[in-house]
LUMZA-693399 format. One record per atom (N, C-alpha, C): residue in one letter; x, y, z. Coordinates in steps of 0.1 Angstrom, whole numbers, plus 2048, in hexadecimal, padded with zeros to 3 digits. Atoms other than C-alpha are relative to their C-alpha. Last residue first. Example, Ala and Ser with C-alpha at 12.3 -4.5 7.8 and 13.67 -1.06 7.14 Angstrom:
2
s7F77F5800;s8897F5847;s7F880B808;a8097F4800;a87B7D384E;a80980C800;
//
This chain:
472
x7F680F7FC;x95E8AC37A;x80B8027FA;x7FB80680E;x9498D2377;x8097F4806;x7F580D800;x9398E438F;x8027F97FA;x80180A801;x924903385;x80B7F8801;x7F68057FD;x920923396;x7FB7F67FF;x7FE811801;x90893B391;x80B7FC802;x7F88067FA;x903966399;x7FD7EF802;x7F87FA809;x8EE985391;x80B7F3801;x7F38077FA;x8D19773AC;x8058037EB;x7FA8057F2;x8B09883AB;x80D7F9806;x7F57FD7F9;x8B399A387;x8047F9813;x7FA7EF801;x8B298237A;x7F980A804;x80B7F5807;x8A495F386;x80780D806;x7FF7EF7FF;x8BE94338D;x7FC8087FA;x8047F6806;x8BE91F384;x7FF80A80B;x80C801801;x8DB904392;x7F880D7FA;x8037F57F3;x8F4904380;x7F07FC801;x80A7F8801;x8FA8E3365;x7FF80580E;x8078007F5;x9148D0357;x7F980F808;x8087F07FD;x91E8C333A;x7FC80080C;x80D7FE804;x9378A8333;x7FE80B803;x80A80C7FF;x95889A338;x7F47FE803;x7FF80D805;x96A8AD321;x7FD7F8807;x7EA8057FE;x95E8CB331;x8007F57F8;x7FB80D808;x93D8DC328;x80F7FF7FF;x7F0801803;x92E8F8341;x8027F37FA;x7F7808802;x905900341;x8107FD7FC;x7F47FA809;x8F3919350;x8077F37FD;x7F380B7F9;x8D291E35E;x80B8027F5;x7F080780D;x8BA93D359;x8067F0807;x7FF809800;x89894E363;x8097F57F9;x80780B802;x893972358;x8087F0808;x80B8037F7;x89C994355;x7FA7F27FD;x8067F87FF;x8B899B336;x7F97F780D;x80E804800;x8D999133B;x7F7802807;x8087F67FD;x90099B332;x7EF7F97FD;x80C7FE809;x91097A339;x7F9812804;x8077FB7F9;x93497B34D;x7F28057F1;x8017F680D;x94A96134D;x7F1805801;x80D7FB800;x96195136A;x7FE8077F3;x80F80E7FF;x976936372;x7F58077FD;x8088037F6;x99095137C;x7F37FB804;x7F28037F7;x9A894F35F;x7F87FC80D;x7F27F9800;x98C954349;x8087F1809;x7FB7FB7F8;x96B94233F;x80C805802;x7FC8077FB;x95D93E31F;x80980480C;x7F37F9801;x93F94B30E;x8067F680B;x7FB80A7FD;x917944305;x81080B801;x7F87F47FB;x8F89572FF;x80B7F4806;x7F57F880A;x8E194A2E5;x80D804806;x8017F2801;x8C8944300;x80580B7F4;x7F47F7805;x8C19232FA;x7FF80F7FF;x7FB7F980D;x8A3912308;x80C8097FE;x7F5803807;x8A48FD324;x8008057F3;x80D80B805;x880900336;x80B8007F4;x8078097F4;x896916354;x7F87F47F5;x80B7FB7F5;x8A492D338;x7FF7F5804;x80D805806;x8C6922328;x7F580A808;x80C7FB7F9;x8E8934329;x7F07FB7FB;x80C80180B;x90991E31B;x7F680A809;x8098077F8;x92C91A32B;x7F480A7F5;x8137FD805;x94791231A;x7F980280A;x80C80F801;x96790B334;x7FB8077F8;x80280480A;x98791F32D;x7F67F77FC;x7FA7F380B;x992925355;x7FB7F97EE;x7FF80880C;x98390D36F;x8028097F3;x8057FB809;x98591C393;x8067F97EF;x7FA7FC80A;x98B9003A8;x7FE8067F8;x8007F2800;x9758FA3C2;x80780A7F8;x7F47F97F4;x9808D63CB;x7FA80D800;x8068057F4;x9628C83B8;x808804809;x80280F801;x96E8DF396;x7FA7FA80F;x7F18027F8;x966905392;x8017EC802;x80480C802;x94C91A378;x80F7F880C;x7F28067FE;x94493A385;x7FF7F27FC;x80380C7FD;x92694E373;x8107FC803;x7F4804802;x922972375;x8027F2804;x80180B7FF;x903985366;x80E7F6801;x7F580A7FE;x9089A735D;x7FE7F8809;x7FC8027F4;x8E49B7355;x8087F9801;x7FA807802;x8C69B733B;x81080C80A;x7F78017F5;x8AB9C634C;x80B7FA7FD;x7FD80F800;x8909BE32E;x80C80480B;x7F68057F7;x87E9DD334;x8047F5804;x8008077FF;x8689E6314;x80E7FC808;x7F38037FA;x85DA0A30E;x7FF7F180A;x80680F7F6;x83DA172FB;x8137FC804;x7EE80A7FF;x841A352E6;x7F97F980B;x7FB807814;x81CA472D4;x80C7F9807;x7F18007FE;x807A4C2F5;x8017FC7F6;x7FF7F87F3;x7E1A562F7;x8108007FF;x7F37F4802;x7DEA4C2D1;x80380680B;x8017F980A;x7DEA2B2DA;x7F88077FC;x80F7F980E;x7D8A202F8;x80880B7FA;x8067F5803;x7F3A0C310;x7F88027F7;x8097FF80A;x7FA9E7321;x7FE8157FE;x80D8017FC;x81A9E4331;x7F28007F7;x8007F47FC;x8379D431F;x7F480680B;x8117F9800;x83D9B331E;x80380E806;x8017F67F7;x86099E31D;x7F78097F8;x8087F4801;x86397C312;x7FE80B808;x80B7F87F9;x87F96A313;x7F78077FD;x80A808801;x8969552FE;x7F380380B;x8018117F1;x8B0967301;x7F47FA807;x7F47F97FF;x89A9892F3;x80B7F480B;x7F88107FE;x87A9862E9;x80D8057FD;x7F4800803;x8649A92EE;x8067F3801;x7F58097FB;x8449AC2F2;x8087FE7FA;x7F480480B;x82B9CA2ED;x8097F4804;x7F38017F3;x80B9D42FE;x8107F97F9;x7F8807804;x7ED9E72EB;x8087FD807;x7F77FF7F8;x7CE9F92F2;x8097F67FA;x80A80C7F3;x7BBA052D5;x80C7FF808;x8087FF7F2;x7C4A1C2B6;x7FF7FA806;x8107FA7FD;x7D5A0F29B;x7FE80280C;x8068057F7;x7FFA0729A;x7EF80A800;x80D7F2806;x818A1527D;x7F47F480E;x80D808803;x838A02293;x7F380D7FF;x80F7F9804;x859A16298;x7FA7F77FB;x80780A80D;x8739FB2A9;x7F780E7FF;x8107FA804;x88CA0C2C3;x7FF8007F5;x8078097F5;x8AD9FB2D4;x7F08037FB;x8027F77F6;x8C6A182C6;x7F37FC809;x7F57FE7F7;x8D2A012B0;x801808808;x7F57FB809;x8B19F529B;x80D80380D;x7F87EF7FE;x8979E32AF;x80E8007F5;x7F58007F9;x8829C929B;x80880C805;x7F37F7801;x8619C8290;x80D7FA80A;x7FD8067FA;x8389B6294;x81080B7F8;x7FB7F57FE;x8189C028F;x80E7FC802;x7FD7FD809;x7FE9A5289;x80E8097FF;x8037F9808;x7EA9AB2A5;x8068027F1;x7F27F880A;x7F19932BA;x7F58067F5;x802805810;x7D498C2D2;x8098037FA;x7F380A808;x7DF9902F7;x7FB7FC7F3;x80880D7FC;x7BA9A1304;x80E7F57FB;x7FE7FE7F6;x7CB9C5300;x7FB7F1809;x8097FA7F9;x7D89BE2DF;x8017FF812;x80B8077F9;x7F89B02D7;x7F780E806;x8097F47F8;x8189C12C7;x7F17F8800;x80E805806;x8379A82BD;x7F780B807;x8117F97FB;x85A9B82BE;x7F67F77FD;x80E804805;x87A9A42B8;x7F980380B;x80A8077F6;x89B9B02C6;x7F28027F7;x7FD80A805;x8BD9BB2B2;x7F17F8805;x8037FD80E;x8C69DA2C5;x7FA7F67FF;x801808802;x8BE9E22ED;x7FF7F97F0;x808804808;x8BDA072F6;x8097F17FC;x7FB80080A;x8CCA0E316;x7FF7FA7F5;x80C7FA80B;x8B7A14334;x8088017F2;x7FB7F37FF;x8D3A0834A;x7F88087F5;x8047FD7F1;x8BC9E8352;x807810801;x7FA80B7FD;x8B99E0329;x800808814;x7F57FB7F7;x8A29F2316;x8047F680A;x7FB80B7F7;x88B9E92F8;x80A803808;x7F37FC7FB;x879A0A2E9;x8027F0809;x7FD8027F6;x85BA0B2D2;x80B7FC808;x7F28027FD;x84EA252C2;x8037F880C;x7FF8067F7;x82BA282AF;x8107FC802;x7F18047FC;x827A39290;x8017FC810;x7F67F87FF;x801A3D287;x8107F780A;x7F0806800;x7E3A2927E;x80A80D801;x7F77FA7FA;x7C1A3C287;x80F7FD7FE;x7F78077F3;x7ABA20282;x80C80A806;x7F37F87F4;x792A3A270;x8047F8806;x7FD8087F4;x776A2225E;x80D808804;x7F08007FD;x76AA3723C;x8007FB80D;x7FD7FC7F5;x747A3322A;x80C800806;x7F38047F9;x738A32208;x801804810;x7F980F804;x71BA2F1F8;x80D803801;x7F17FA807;x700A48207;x8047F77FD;x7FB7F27FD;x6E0A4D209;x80F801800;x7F67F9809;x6DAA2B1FB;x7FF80E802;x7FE7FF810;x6E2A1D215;x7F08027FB;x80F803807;x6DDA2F237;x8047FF7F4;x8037FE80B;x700A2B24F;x7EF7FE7F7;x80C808809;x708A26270;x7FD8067F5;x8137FA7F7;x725A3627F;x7F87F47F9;x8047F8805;x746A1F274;x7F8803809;x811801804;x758A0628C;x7FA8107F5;x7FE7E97FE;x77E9FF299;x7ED7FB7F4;x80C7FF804;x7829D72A5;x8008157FA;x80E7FB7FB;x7A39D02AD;x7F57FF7F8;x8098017F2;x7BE9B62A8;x7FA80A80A;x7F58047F5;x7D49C7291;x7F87FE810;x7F77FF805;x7B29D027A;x81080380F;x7F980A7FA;x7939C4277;x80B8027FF;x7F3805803;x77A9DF268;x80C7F880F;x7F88047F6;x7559E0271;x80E7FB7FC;x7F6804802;x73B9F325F;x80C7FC809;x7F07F87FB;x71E9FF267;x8087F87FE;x7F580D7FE;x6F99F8255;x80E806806;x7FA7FC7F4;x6D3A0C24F;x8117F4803;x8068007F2;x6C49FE234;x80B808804;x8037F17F5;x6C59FA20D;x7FF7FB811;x8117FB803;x6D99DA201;x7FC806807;x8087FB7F9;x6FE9D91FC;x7F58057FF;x8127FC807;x7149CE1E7;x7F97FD809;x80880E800;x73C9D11F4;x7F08077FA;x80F802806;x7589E51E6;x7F67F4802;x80A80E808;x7739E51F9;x7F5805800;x812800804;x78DA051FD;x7FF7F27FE;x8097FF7F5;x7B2A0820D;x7EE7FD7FE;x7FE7F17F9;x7C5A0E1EE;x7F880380D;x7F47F77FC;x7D29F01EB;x7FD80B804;x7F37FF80A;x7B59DD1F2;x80A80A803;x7F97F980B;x79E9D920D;x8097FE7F9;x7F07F87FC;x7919BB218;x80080A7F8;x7FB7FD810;x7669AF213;x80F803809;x7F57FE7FE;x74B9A222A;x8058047F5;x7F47FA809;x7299A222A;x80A805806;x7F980D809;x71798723E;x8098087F6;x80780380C;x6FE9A224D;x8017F67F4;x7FA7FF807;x7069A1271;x7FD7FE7F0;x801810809;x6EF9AD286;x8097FF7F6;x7F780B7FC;x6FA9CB29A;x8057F27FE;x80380D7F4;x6D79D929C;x80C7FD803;x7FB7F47F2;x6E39F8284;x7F97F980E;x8077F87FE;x6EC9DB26B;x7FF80680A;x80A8017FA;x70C9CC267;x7F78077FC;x80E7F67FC;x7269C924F;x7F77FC809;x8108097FE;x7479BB250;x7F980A802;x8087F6802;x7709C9242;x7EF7F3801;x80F80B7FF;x78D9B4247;x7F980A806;x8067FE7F4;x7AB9CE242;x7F57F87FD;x7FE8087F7;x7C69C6229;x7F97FF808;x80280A807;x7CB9EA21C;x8017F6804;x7F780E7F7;x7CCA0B235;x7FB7EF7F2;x80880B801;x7BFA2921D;x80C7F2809;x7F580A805;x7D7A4622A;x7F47F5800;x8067FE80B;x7BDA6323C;x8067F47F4;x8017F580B;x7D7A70251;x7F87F97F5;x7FF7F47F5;x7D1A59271;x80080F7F9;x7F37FE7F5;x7CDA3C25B;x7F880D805;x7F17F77FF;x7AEA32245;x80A80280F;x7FD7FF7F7;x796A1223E;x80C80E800;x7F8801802;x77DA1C220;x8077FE80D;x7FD7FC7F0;x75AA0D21A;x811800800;x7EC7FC800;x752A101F4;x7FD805818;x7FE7F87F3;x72BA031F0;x80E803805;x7F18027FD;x71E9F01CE;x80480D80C;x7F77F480C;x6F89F01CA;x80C7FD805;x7F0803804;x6DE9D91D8;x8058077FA;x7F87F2802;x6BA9EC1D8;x80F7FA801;x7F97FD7F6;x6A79D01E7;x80A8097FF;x7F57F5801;x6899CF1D3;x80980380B;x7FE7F87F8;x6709B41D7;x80D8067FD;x7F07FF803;x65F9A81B5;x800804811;x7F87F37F3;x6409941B8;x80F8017FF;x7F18027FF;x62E97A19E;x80380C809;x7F680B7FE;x60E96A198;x80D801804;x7F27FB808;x5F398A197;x8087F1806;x8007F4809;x5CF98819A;x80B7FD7FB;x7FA80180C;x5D19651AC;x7FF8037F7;x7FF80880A;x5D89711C3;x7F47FB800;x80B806801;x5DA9951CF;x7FE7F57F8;x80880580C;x5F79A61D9;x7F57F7802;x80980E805;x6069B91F0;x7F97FE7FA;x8087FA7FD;x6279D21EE;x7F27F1801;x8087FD807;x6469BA1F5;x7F380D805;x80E801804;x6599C2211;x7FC7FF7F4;x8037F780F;x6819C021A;x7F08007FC;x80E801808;x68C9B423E;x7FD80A7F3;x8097F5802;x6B59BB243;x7F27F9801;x8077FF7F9;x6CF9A6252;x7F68097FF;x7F87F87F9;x6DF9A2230;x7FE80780A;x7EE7FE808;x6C099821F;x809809807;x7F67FD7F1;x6A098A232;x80C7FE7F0;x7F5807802;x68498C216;x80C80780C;x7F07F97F5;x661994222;x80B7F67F8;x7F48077FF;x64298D209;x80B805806;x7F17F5802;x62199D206;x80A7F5806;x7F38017F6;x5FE988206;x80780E7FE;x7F17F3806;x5DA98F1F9;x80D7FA80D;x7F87F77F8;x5C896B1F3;x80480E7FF;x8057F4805;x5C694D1DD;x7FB80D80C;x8148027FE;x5DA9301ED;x7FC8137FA;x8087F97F2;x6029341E7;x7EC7FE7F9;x80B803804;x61B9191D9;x7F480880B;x8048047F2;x63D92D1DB;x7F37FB7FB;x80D801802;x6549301BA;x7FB7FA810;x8078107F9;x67393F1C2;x7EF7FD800;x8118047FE;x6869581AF;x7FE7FA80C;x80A7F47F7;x6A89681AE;x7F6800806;x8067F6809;x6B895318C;x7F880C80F;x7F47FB808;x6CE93E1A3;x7F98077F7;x7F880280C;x6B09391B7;x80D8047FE;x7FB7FE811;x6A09491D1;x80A7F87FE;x7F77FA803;x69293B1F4;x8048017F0;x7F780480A;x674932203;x80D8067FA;x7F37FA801;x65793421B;x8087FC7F3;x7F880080F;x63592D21E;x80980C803;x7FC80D801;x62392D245;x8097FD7EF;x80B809805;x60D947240;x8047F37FE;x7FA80E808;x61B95C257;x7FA7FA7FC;x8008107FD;x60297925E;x8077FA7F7;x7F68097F9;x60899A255;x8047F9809;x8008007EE;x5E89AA254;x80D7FC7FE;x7FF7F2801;x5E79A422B;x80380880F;x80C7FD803;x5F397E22D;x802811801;x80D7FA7F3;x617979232;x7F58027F9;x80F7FA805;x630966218;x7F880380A;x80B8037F7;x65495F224;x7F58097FC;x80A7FB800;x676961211;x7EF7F9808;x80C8087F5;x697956217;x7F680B800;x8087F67F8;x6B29671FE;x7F67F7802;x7FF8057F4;x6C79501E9;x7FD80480F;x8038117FE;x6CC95D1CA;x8027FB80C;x7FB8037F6;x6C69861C1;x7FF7EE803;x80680A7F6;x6BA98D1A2;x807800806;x7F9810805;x6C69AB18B;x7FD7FA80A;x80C807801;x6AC9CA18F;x8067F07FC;x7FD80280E;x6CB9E418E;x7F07F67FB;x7FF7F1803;x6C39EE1B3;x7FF7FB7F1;x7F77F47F9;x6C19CA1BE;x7FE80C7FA;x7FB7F380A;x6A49B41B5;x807807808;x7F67F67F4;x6949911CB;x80D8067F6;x7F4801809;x67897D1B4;x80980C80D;x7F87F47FE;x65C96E1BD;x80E803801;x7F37FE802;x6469561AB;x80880D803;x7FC7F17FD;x6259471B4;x80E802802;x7F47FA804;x6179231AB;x7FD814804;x7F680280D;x5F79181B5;x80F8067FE;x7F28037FF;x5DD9151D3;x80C7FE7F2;x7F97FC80B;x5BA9201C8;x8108017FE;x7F47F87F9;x5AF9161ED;x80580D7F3;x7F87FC811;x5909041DA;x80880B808;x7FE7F47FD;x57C8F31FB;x80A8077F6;x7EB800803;x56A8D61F0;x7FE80E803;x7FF7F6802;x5478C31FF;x80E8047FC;x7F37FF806;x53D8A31FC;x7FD80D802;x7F68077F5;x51B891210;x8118027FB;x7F87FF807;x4FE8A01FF;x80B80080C;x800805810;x4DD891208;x8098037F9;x7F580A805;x4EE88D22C;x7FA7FF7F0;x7FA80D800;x4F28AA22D;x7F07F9809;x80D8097F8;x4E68C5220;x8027F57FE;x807808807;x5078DF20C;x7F97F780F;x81080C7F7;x50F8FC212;x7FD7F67FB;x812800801;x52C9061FB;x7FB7F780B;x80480C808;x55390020B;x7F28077FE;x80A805800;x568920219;x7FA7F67F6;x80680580F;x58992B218;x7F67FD807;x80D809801;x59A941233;x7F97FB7F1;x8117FE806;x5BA94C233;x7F97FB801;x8057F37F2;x5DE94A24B;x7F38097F2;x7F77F6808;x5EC93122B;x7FC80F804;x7F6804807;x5CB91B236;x80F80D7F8;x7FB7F67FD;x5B191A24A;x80B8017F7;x7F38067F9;x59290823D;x80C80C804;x7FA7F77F9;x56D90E247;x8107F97F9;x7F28037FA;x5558F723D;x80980A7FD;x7F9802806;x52D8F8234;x80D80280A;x7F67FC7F9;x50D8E9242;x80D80A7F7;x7FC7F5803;x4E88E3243;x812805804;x7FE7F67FE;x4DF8C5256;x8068097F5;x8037F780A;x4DE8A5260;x7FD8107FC;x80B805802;x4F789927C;x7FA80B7F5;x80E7F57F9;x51889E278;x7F37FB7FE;x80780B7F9;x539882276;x7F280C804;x8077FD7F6;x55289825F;x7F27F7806;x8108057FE;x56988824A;x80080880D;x8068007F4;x58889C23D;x7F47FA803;x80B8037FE;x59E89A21D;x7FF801811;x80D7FA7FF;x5B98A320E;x7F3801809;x80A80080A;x5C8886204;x7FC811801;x7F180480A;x5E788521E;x7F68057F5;x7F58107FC;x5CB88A23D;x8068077F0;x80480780E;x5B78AF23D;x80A7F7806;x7F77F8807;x5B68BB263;x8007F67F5;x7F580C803;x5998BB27B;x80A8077F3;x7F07FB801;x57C8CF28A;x8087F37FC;x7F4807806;x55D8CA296;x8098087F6;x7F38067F4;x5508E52B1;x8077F27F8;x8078077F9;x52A8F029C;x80B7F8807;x7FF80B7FD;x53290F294;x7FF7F6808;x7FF8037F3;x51792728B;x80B7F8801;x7F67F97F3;x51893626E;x8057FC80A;x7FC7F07F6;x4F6935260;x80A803806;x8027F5809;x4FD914246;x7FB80B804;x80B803804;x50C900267;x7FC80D7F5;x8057F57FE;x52F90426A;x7F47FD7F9;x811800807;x54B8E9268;x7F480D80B;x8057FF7F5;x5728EF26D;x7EE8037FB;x80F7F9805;x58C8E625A;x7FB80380E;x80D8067F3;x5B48E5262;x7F18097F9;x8027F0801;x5CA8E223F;x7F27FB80F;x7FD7F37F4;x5E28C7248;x7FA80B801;x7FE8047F4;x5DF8BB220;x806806810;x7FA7F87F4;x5D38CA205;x8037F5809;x8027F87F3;x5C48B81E6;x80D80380E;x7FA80D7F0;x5CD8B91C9;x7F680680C;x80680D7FC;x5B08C81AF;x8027F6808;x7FF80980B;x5C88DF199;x7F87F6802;x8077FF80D;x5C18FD1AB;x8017FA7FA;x7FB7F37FE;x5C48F41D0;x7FA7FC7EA;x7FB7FF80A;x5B08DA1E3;x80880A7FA;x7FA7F4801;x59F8D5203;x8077FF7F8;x7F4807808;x5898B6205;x8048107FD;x7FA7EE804;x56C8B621D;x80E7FC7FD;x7F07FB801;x55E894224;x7FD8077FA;x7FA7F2808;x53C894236;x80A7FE7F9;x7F97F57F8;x53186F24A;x80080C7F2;x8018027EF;x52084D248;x8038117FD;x7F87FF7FA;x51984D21C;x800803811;x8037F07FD;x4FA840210;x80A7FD80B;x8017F67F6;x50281F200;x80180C803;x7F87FB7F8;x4FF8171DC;x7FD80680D;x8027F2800;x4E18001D2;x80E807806;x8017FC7F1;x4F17E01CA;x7FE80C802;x7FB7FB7F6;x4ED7D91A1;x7F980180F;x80C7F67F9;x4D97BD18D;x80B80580D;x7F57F3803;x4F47A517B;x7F880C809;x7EE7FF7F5;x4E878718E;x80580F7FC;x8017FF7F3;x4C179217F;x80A7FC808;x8077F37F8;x4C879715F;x7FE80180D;x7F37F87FF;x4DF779159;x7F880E801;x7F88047F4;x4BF762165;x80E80B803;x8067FE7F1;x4AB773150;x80B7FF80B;x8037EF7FE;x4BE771132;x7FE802809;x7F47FE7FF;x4C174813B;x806812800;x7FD7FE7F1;x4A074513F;x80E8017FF;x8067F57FE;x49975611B;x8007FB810;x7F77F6807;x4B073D10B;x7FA808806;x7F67FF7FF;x49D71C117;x80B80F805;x8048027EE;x47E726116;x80E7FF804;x8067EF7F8;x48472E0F4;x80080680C;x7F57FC800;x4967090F1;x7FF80F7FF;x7F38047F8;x47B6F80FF;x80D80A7FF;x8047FD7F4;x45C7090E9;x80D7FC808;x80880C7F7;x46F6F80C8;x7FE80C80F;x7FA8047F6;x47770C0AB;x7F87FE80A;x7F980D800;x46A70608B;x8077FE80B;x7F4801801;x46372A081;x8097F3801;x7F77F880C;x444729078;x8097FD801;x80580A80A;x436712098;x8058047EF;x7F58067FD;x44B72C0B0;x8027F67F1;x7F47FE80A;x43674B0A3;x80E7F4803;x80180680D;x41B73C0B5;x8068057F2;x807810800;x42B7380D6;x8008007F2;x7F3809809;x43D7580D4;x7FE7F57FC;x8037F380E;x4217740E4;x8087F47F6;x808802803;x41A759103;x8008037F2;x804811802;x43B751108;x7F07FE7F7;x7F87FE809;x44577710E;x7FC7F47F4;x7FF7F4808;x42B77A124;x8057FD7F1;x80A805803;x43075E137;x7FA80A7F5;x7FB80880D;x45676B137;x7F57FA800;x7F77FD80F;x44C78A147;x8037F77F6;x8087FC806;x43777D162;x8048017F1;x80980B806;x45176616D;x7F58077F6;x7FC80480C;x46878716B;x7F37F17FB;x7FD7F280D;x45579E182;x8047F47F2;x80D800805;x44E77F19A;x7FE8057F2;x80280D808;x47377519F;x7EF8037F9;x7FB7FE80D;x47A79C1A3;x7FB7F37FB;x8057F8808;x46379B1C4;x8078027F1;x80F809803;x47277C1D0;x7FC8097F6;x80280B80F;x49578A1CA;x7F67FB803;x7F680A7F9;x4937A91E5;x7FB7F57F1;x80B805802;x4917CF1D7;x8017F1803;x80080780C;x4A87E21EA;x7F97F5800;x80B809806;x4A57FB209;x8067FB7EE;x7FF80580C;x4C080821E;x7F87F97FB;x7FD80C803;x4B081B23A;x8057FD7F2;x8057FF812;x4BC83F247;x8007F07FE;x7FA80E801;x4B5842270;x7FE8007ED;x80980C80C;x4B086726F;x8087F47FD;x7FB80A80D;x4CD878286;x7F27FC7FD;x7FC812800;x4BC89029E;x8047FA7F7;x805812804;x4C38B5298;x8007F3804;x7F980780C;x4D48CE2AF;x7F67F57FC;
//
């Protein structure tokens, strides 16, 4: 490597100028003298007026400009800003590098600290290379790197070529390298990106898809379409015969699983129309707390698809301990993870509710005197009737006073154990007694005399058929 050359500052010192001028105005003195005698004016006031010029010539007399310490390299784009953050890197004028390095400040700019020499600079920028002219330092101590950075406008198209707004886009070099520039469309579709001169291509992420530009060359061309083929897409949910189901929350994925953000419900007649950009995608309807799934699909090979839940007539049966159907009783139908499903009926007079019910496993409950009663869990369409054994069962309650007195014409009431009302109430006979028909479950009982209420202890059905409350 070169030695630095010590550079001296030289300027001329004021003795040597004081001579230059004395000369000068003896000179001037001599040629003026005898044109002074003509004119009338006096030697003094010549003398005068011509050291005073002097004098203001020689304060005003410039400082030689210093010879700059260092390199700056200034990275810019096409208008003349400069860059900032762009990493350089210096290289002797064969190539070689010579291990400095650094990153432009706010300006632009870079100093480099090298000894004399032949050089030029390197920058990186927007995953490209720019380069500065050679230039011999230290007689030339500036160098610029012209990125050609400017405006660039891309645009995101459905099948028809109408813009798309709000698509995340990302510029790659030709390799596909990130180049660090991103952005997103408009309400017109666009988005202007500020790219360095270059070939790129452009990815847009829409509806878990990647989409490609082809690539370009700036700053040949200014603007980029990507085509995503959007078009309108009929996905239908059906029953067991083919019956559009209506009401059903309908999502798309891709054949990853990703979700794509489109959603839509069917209508009456079972169908939604969602827009949909080309790929691979499957469909996922939501319906009485399941999940049910299309194949996978290739748009635009095709534009529609159907979701089979299978719905069909489902029967379900409430029975009491003599297996005898149970009227008047609220159904609800839960998945197999307890989700309700939406689903929901009453028995008619022979104790059994028909419910249209989808595929999957299902378990049913019944409320009945303030109870619930659960079925087992089964799968739909392996079984179509389901059966609900609430055990209801004569239940005999005595009411009698502190002697033991059976208590003839009392009220008495039926709660569960957490005091809810059963509905179920009556009055005792002749022999203090009355007799509740009831379903499986955890009871007490309350009797009301005119001098209050009073309370059995509790009793779980079927294990004990049988209370007795004392009364004052």
């Amino acid at each position: 490597m070169p030695t630095r050359q010590v550079r001296q500052k030289t300027m001329s010192t004021a003795g040597q100028g004081l001579v230059e001028y004395a000369l000068l105005l003896a000179l001037v003195l001599g040629i003026s003298v005898g044109g002074l005698a003509l004119t009338g004016v006096s030697v003094g006031d010549v003398f005068s007026q011509v050291s005073e010029r002097l004098q203001g010539d020689f304060t005003s007399a410039r400082t030689p400009t210093p010879i700059p310490e260092d390199i700056m390299v200034s990275v810019i784009d096409i208008g003349g800003d400069g860059i900032s953050n762009v990493r350089l890197h210096a290289f002797t004028s064969l190539g070689r590098y010579t291990g400095n390095n650094g990153r432009t400040n706010d300006e632009g700019n870079f100093h480099f600290d090298l000894d004399d020499g032949s050089y030029r600079f390197r920058a990186y920028y927007q995953a490209h290379y720019y380069w500065s002219e050679t230039i011999d330092w230290p007689a030339q101590a500036f160098a610029e790197i012209q990125t050609g950075r400017r405006p660039f406008t891309v645009t995101v198209a459905d099948a028809a070529g109408a813009a798309i707004s709000d698509v995340r886009i990302h510029a790659y070099n030709e390799r596909g390298w990130y180049t660090g520039v991103r952005g997103r469309t408009g309400a017109d579709g666009t988005a202007v990106l500020d790219l360095a001169d270059g070939q790129v291509k452009f990815r847009a992420y829409y509806q878990g898809h990647y989409y490609w530009s082809e690539i370009f060359t700036t700053p040949d061309v200014t603007s980029a379409t990507i085509n995503i083929g959007r078009r309108p897409f009929t996905v239908k949910v059906a029953d067991a015969v083919g019956a559009g189901i209506p009401d059903a929350q309908i999502h798309v994925y891709n054949e990853r699983g990703w979700y794509t953000g489109v959603t839509g419900r069917t209508g009456a007649d079972g169908t939604a129309v969602l827009d949909l950009a080309d790929g691979q995608v499957k469909f996922r309807a939501y319906y009485q707390g399941h999940y049910y799934w299309s194949e996978i699909l290739t748009t635009p090979d095709v534009t529609s698809a159907t979701i089979n839940i299978g719905r069909r007539p489902f029967t379900v049966k409430v029975a009491g301990a003599a297996d005898g159907g149970i009227p008047d009783v609220r159904i609800h139908v839960y998945n197999e993870r307890g989700w309700y499903t939406g689903v929901t009926g009453r028995t008619g007079a022979d104790g059994t509710v028909v419910l249209d019910l989808a595929d999957g496993q299902v378990k049913f409950r019944a409320y009945y005197q303030a109870h619930y009663h659960w079925s087992d869990i089964v799968t739909i369409p392996d079984v179509t009737s389901a059966t609900i054994e609430i055990g209801q069962r004569p239940v005999t309650i005595l009411v009698v006073d502190q002697g033991g007195t059976p208590q003839a014409n009392v009220r008495v009431y039926a709660f569960t154990t957490r005091n809810w009302y059963t509905g179920v109430s009556g009055r005792t006979g002749g022999d203090g007694q009355v007799i509740f028909n009831l379903s499986n479950g955890a009871y007490r009982f309350r009797a009301n005399t005119s001098s209050g209420a009073f309370w059995s202890d509790d009793i779980t059905v079927p294990d004990s058929t049988s209370a007795k409350v004392s009364v004052h």
